[in-house]
Structures are given as structure tokens and as C-alpha cells.
MINU-326487 format. One record per residue (C-alpha): x negated, y, z negated. Coordinates in steps of 0.2 Angstrom, whole numbers, plus 5000, padded with zeros to 4 digits. Layout:
! MINU-326487
XYZ...
! end
This chain:
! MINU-326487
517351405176519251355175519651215165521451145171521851325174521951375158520451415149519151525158517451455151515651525158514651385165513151385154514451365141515251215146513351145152512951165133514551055128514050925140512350885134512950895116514150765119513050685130511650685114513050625105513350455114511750425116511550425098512850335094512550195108510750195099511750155081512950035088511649865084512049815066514049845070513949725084512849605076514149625060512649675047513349785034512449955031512650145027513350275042512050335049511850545055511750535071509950575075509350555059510050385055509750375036508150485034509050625024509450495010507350495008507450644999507850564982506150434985505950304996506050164981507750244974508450234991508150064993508750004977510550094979510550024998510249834991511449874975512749924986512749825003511749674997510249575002510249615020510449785025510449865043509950035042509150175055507450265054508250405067508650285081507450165075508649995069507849945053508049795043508149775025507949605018507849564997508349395001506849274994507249135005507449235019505649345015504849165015505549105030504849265040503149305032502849105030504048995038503949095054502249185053502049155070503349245077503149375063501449415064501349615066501649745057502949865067502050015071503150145081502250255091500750215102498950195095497350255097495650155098495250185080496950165073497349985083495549925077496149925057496349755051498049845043498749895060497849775074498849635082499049455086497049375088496349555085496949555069496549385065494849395072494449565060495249465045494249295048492749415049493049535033493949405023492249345014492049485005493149434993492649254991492249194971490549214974490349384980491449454968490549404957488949504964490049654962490249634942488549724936489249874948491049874942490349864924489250004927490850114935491950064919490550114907490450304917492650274916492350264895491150424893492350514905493750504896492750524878492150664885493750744890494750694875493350794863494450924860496250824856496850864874497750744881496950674898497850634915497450474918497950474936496550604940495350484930495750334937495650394954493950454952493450264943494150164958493050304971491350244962492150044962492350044981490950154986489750034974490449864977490749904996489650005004488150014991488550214988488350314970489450474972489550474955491350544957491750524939490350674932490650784946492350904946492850904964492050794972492150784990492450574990494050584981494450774991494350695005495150514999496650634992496950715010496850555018498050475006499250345013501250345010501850495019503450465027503950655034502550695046503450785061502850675075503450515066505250585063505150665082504750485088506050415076507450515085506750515104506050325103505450325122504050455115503150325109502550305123501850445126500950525115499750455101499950485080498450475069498650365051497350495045496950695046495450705055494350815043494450655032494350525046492750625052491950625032492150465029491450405044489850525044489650435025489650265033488550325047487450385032487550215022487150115038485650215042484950205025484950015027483950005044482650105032482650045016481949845009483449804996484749655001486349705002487849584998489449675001490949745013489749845024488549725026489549585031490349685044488449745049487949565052489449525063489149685073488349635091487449795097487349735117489249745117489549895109490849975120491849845122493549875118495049765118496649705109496949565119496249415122495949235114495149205096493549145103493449295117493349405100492249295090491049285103490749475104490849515087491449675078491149845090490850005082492550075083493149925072491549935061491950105057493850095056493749965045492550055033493550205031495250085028494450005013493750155005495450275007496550095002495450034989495550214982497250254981498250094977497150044963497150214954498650214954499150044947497750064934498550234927500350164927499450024917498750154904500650244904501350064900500450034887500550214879502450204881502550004873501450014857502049824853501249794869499749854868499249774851499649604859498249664874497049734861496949604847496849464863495249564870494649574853494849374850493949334867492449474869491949514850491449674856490349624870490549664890491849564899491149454914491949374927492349204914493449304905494749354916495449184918495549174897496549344896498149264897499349384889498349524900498749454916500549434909500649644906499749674925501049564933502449684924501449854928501249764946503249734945503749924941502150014949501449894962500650014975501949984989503750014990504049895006503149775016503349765035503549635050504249665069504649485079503849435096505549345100507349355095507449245081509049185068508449175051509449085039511249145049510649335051510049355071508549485072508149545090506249565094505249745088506449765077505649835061505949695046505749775030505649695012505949834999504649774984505449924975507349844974506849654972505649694957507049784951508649654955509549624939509849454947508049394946507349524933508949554917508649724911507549764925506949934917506349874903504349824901504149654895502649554902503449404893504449394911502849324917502749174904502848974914504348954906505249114913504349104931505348924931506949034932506849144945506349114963504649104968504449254980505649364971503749454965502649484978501849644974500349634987501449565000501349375006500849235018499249245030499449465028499449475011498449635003496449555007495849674994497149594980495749484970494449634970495949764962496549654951494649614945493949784944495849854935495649734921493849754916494349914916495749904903494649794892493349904890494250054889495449934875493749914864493450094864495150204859497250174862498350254873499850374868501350474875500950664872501950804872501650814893501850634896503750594905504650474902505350394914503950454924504350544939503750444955503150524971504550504987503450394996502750235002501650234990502150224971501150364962501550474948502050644955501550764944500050654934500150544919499450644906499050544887498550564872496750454869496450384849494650314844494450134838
! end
């Protein structure tokens, strides 16, 4: 084909340079939104909007966005318009202020019936019917019920660790950890001894590995992320099915065992069991009123679902807070002399109850600042129902609102010397200074983590009686600064091996 006479050029040639300029627009129509809304941001690839700049960890990337551009960020997830907001007063006028508005969490792609029946992911009156129903789980009284079981689980956590420290080798307390919080959630919530803390590979924690939340790279996310219209068409699973399936068949198991045996159950499984209506066990819907819900009661899918949410959730995020907790105190001896002598002073040597918790004032002061650094997640997410201005910055509706945990727990602004460990940030005195939602490490408003009371309980009995029985301290394998894994999730990449002393 003749171009102006000049240039001979084959059709499938110039066909080619049509829809590579046609790609081009499209893309750069798709990243025209925080220019024209005035929101200052990074240039995005076209296509991939910022994702390359993930590479270097989610958490990192976050931080350099806020330091650079400021509190409200407009970036792109591909041609997904995302927006960053480390502005307090703006993060409690949209997960507070405007809860109503801001209610989801923005999912982008379509779901299926299992992943839409999580009280993580389901919507509107769906969600608040699944979290009105589980939400008494985690009352005073019922954690309470759990401590024998969570005492039980931390004495097992001891001989563990005793037991692999014999010979002077230093022990990854990630790998450890993990395989305390498996026996806590399968004990406390589903009435299960899997004993995963005597057993080397264990299928619970293989399979709660596998299903392990945080992964940003999955090719169908990134695909939807460039092409968003495809999220219409084709459904993504939250977890690989091998795991998905395991899990289920354990709660399967559990469920039958309690039609069989005589013993009361008092826990997450059971509750969700008595609020199961057996005529209407098909019924499925994400719509509807609060009473249509409540008068139907949990199906099986949501049952189910639920159940394999807490055990993979409960799992992972409280390892890996507990470990960062142990490398804390390893890596700030001053510290954790303060946190012994203070256990010593309020248990004599005996087992910690429930009572104690509440005493250990400088302890909850070092969680808050483990929480701070290593808090499980690195962001927290809303999308609007409507467009909406929030203090002067318009957000249309769906668009994913995103508060990077990561960067306000480390904004020199509320936190001076933010790298440093110093749980004395946490004293009434020094809370006065800052503002109040500048720490939110389990999210905040009606979504907040419902699992928070429960982690925080069973990390610090932990603690305490591992603190009665040896010390922590960096050993020739230990990093510092650790190396955190890329994604959602803060974890320790490659472990966090110490060095365990005797008492």
C-alpha cells in the first residue's frame, strides 16, 4: 500500500501500526483520570500503569510514592486508577465518616459463589449479615473459653522450640510460629488437634502455605488490570483449589464429628453451625435486605467459605506478626529486659490468664511497635458506591481507595526516626501528639480485622511464656534489616532465624 506516494508499505504491515497506535490511545485515554482531576502521581507505562515499580515490594513502593508526591497519590494498577490516601483525616472520613458510601472492599474481577460468600470480600447487607452472625466469636466471654486451648498450644510452642535449640542451633522462628498459630486456630475455632507443632510437614500448615494470601502477580490479575472489561467475564479464585478443597474436607470432617459425639462446643464453627438453616440450603444470594438474610440464616457455601477464611487468615497474619515480635526483641536487648522483668513482676512464674493481659502495660506498648513495622498488611482497601469529595479531593465511584499502612507507620511526620524500635511511641503522653488514626494496623471503622482481639490474645500469651523459659538473640543467620517478602502481606522472606538462651 502507497502511503502519499512515497513509501510502498505491505498492508499487514501498516494494519500492525494501526492497532499499536490504536493500543496506544486507548491506554492513554485509560490514564488520563488523575491528570484531569489534577491529583499528582507517577507516569504510568502504558498498560502496566505502575506495576513494574512492585518489584522492589509493595510496602517500599508505597513509601517512595507518599515521600515523593504526598498524602494523596493517583496511581494505576495497569488501567485500574488507584488511589493512594496517607492523609488521617481523610482515612477517617472514608472508612468512618462515610462508611456508608464506602462500604466495600474493591474486588476487580468477577466472583464466584465461594469467593463472594467470605465475610473478607461479600458486599453491602451480605457482608453485614455474615459479620453480625460471626462477630460473637470474639466477644470477652468466649475468648475467654479459648485460654485453656491457647495455653495448652503455647506450652507445645515452648517444648518446640527447647527441643530444636538442643544442639546450639539457632531456630527460624517464622517456621515455628506458623505452626503454633495452625494448632491456636484449629483448637480455638474448629475444636481440631493437628498437632502441627510435633509433626514435620504437616499437611495443615502445607496447605495453609499454598493458600497463603498477599500474592500480587497472579497472571489473570495483571491480565484483568490491563484489559479491565474482562472482569467480566471470567471468574479468579482468592485460593488454589488443592488447598481450598483440603481445608474444606477438614471442615466437612469437624462438622461430622459433632453430629456424633456428646461434648459442647463453644467456638467459630459452632456458632456458624447454629445459624446454619438446613431447609434453605441452596439458597444463594448477595442481595437483598438485612432481615431477608437474617431470616434464612448461613447457607453451606458461606458456612464453608467462612471456615477456610479463618483458618488460612488466622494462620498467616498471626505468624507472622508473632516472629517479627521475637526478631524485635532479639535485635533491641534493652527491650526485651523491660518485657521480661515486667512478666516476671506480674506472673511469679505461674501461667498467664486472661487478667493479665490488661496488667502488661509495657508489653502492649512493644506489640503496638512490632504492629507499627510488621503489622500483617501493607494496605487496606475501600471502592464508593457514588462519586463523593472528601476533604477537596473528588473520587468517582469503583475507584479502588487505598491507605498504604506501610508508609503512614512509617511517616517521619507522625512517627520521628521512624526505623527505629521504640515502643515508648506508644506511652499516653506520646499518642496525645500524633493523630489518632495515623496507626491503624488491623484496619478501621465497622471492617476492621474481626479476628484482632483473638491475635492480639493468643501472640502475647505467647510471648509471656515463651519470656519465662529462654531470651531471644540475632545469630550469625539472622538479617538485619530483615528482608520483607514483596507482597501484600509483610512476611520475612527468607525466615527469621535466632539464637535461643535458657533462663
Amino acid at each position: 500500500m502507497d502511503i502519499l506516494g512515497f513509501i510502498d508499505v505491505p498492508g499487514w504491515v501498516l494494519t500492525i501500526i494501526i492497532m499499536i497506535i490504536t493500543l496506544y490511545l486507548y491506554s492513554l485515554w485509560y490514564h488520563s483520570l488523575w491528570r484531569q482531576l489534577g491529583i499528582p502521581g507517577p507516569r504510568p507505562i502504558p498498560f502496566l500503569g505502575i506495576l513494574p515499580r512492585y518489584k522492589k515490594g509493595l510496602g517500599k513502593t508505597d513509601l517512595e510514592l507518599v515521600n515523593t508526591y504526598g498524602p494523596v497519590v493517583g496511581i494505576y494498577h495497569g488501567h485500574l486508577p488507584v488511589l493512594l490516601v496517607s492523609d488521617p483525616e481523610m482515612v477517617k472520613e472514608i472508612f468512618i465518616k462515610e462508611f456508608s458510601n464506602f462500604t466495600n472492599r474493591p474486588i476487580p474481577f468477577k466472583m464466584d459463589e465461594d469467593s463472594a460468600s467470605s465475610v473478607g470480600t461479600a458486599y453491602d447487607n451480605h457482608w453485614k449479615f455474615l459479620r453480625s452472625t460471626i462477630s460473637p466469636t470474639f466477644s470477652s466471654g468466649k475468648l475467654k473459653l479459648m485460654v485453656p486451648k491457647i495455653q495448652r498450644c503455647c506450652t507445645n510452642l515452648v517444648e518446640n522450640i527447647q527441643r530444636q535449640s538442643k544442639q546450639g542451633e539457632p531456630v527460624d522462628m517464622k517456621e515455628v510460629c506458623e505452626t503454633f498459630t495452625m494448632d491456636v486456630i484449629a483448637s480455638t475455632a474448629f475444636g481440631i488437634d493437628v498437632n502441627s507443632q510435633n509433626e514435620s510437614n504437616n499437611q495443615f500448615v502445607k496447605h495453609a502455605k499454598d493458600a497463603a494470601l498477599g500474592e500480587i502477580f497472579k497472571p489473570k490479575f495483571i491480565l484483568i488490570m490491563m484489559f479491565p472489561i474482562l472482569k467480566h467475564l471470567f471468574t479468579v479464585q482468592f485460593l488454589k483449589k488443592e488447598a481450598g478443597d483440603f481445608f474444606k474436607s477438614v471442615v466437612d470432617s469437624a462438622i461430622e464429628l459433632r453430629k456424633k459425639g456428646q461434648e459442647v462446643y463453644n467456638d467459630f464453627l459452632q456458632l456458624m453451625l447454629n445459624a446454619r438453616h438446613d431447609d434453605k440450603q441452596s439458597d444463594y444470594f448477595t442481595m437483598g435486605d438485612l432481615k431477608d438474610f437474617k431470616n434464612r440464616g448461613l447457607n453451606n457455601i458461606e458456612l464453608k467459605k467462612n471456615a477456610v477464611t479463618f483458618f488460612v487468615a488466622g494462620y498467616d497474619t498471626t505468624a507472622n506478626t508473632l516472629s517479627f515480635a521475637c526478631y524485635c526483641l532479639a535485635t533491641n536487648q534493652d527491650v526485651q529486659r523491660k518485657c521480661m522483668e515486667e512478666i516476671d513482676n506480674i506472673l511469679h512464674g505461674r501461667r498467664p490468664q486472661v487478667e493479665d493481659l490488661s496488667k502488661s502495660k509495657y508489653l502492649d506498648r512493644f506489640f503496638n511497635e512490632v504492629l507499627r513495622l510488621y503489622g500483617a498488611a501493607v494496605r487496606i482497601q475501600r471502592g464508593g458506591k457514588q462519586d463523593i469529595i472528601v476533604k477537596g479531593v473528588y473520587i468517582p465511584k469503583d475507584v479502588d481507595v487505598s491507605v498504604p499502612l506501610y508508609a503512614i507507620h512509617r511517616n517521619p511526620l507522625f512517627w520521628p526516626d521512624p526505623d527505629k524500635f521504640d515502643p515508648d511511641r506508644f506511652t499516653e503522653e506520646n499518642k496525645a501528639k500524633r493523630p489518632e488514626y495515623a496507626f491503624i494496623p488491623f484496619g478501621v471503622g465497622p471492617r476492621i480485622c474481626i479476628g484482632m482481639r483473638l491475635a492480639l490474645m493468643e501472640m502475647k500469651m505467647a510471648l509471656m511464656i515463651m519470656l519465662q523459659s529462654f531470651t531471644f538473640s540475632p545469630c550469625s543467620k539472622t538479617e538485619i534489616p530483615i528482608e520483607l517478602d514483596p507482597g501484600q502481606i509483610i512476611r520475612a522472606k527468607n525466615g527469621i532465624p535466632l539464637k535461643i538462651n535458657k533462663r
